[in-house]
C-alpha positions in Angstrom: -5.1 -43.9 -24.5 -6.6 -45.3 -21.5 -5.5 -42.5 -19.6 -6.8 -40.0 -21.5 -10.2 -41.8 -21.5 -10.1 -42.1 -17.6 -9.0 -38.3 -17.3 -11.6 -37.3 -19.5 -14.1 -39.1 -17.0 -13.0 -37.7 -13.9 -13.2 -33.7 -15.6 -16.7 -35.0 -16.9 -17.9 -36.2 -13.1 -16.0 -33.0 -11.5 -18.3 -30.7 -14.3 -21.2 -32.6 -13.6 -20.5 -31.9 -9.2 -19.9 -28.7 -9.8 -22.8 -27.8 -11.8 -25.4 -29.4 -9.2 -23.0 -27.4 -6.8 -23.5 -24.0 -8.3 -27.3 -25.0 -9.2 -28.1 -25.0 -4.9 -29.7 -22.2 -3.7 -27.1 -21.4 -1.1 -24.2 -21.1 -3.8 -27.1 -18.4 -6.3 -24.5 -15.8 -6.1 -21.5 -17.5 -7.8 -21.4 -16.8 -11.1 -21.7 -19.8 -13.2 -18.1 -20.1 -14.9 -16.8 -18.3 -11.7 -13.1 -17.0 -11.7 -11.2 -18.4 -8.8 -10.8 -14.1 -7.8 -14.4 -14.2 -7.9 -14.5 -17.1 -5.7 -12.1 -15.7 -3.1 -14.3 -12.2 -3.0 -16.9 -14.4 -2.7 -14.9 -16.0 0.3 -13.9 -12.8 1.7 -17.4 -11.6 1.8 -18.1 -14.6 4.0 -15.4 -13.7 6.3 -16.2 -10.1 6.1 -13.1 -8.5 4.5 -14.9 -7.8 1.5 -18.4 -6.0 0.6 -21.7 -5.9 -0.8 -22.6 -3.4 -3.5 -25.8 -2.2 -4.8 -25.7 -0.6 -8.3 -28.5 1.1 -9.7 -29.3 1.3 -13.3 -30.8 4.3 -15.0 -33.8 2.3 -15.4 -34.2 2.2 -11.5 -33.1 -1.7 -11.6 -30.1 -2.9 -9.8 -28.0 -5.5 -9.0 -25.5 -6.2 -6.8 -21.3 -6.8 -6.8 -18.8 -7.9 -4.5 -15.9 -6.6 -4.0 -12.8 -6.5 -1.6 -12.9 -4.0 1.4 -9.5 -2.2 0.0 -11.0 -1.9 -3.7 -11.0 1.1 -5.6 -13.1 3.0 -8.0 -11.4 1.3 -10.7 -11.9 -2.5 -9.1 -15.5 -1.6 -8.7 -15.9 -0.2 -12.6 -14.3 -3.8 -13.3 -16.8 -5.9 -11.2 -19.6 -4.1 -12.6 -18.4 -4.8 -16.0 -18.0 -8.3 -15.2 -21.4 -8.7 -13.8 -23.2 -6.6 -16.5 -21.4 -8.8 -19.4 -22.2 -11.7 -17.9 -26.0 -11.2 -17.1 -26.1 -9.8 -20.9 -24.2 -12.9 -22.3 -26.9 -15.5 -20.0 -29.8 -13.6 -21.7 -29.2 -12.6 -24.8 -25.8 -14.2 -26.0 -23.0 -12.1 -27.0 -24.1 -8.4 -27.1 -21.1 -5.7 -26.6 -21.4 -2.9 -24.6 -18.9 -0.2 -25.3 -17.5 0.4 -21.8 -15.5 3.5 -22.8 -18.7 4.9 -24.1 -20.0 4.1 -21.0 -17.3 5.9 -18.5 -17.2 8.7 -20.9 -20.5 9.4 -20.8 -21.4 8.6 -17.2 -20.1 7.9 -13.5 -20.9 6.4 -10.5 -22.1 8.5 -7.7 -22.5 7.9 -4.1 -24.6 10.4 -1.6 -24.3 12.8 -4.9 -20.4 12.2 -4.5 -19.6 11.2 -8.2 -16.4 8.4 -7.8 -14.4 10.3 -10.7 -11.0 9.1 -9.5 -10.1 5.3 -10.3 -7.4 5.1 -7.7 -9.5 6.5 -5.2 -10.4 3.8 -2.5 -14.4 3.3 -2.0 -13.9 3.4 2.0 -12.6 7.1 1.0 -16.3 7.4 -0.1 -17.7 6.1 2.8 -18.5 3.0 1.0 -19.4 0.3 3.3 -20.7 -3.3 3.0 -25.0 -3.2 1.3 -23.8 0.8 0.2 -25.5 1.3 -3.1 -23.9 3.4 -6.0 -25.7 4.8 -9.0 -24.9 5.9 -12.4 -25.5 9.5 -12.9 -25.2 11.0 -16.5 -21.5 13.3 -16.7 -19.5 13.8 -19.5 -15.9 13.6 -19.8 -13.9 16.7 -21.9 -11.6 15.8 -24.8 -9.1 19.0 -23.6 -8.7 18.0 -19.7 -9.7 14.1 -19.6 -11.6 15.2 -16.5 -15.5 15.2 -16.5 -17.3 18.2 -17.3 -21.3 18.9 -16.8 -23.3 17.3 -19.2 -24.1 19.1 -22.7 -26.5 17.6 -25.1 -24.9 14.2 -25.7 -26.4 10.8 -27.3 -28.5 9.3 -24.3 -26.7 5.5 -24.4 -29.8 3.1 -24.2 -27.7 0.0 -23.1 -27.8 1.1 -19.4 -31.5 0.9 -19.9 -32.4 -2.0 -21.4 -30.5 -4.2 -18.9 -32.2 -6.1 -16.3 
């Protein structure tokens, strides 16, 4: 039992240095229950193997992702997902965004180059490090799975309302 109660003092004083860690200025990009990918693409970005990503919102906000120099369309759908759940989770608690509503409904675009294919890599794109990516409104078709111009669809609000 004794060891139990000195383990359980050692996680408490490792959570308590690691919250006055993440609470410094320098560290304000790490996320606060960071994933140890997270903290290597964090590392990377450091070193320069990995990059800095503008998104911008419908709304005209934006925010920004990190992600590996090899990513992909897919890995960069993923981060955004990550960071948009998380800043929704920190301000409003749980609120669920349909993200197949979301990639069915709209894509990201770069220099009016919409990113379509997942497995396409975002260097492809010309996608460097501070690049910035929007979402533009497109519409995927039932018959082809492939995105078709936009008809009169439901605008989706989430993308809005975030900040």
């Amino acid at each position: 039992m004794e060891e139990y109660s000195k383990s359980s003092v050692k996680k408490a004083k490792l959570q308590s240095m690691l919250t006055t860690l993440l609470e410094d200025p320098i560290l304000a990009d790490v996320p606060k229950k960071p994933t140890l990918a997270e903290v290597d693409t964090l590392i990377n970005l450091e070193l320069g193997s990995a990059m800095r990503i503008a998104v911008l919102k419908l709304d005209g906000t934006s925010f920004d992702v990190a992600v590996m120099d090899s990513a992909t369309v897919k890995d960069l759908k993923l981060a955004i997902k990550k960071k948009v759940n998380d800043m929704e989770q920190s301000k409003m608690g749980h609120r669920h965004i349909s993200w197949k509503h979301v990639w069915a409904n709209y894509c990201l675009s770069y220099h009016n180059e919409k990113l379509l294919d997942d497995r396409s890599l975002l260097q492809n794109f010309g996608i460097r490090n501070n690049s910035q990516v929007h979402f533009v409104p497109y519409v995927m078709t039932k018959e082809s799975q492939r995105h078709s111009k936009r008809r009169k669809h439901r605008f989706f609000h989430g993308l809005n309302k975030l900040s």
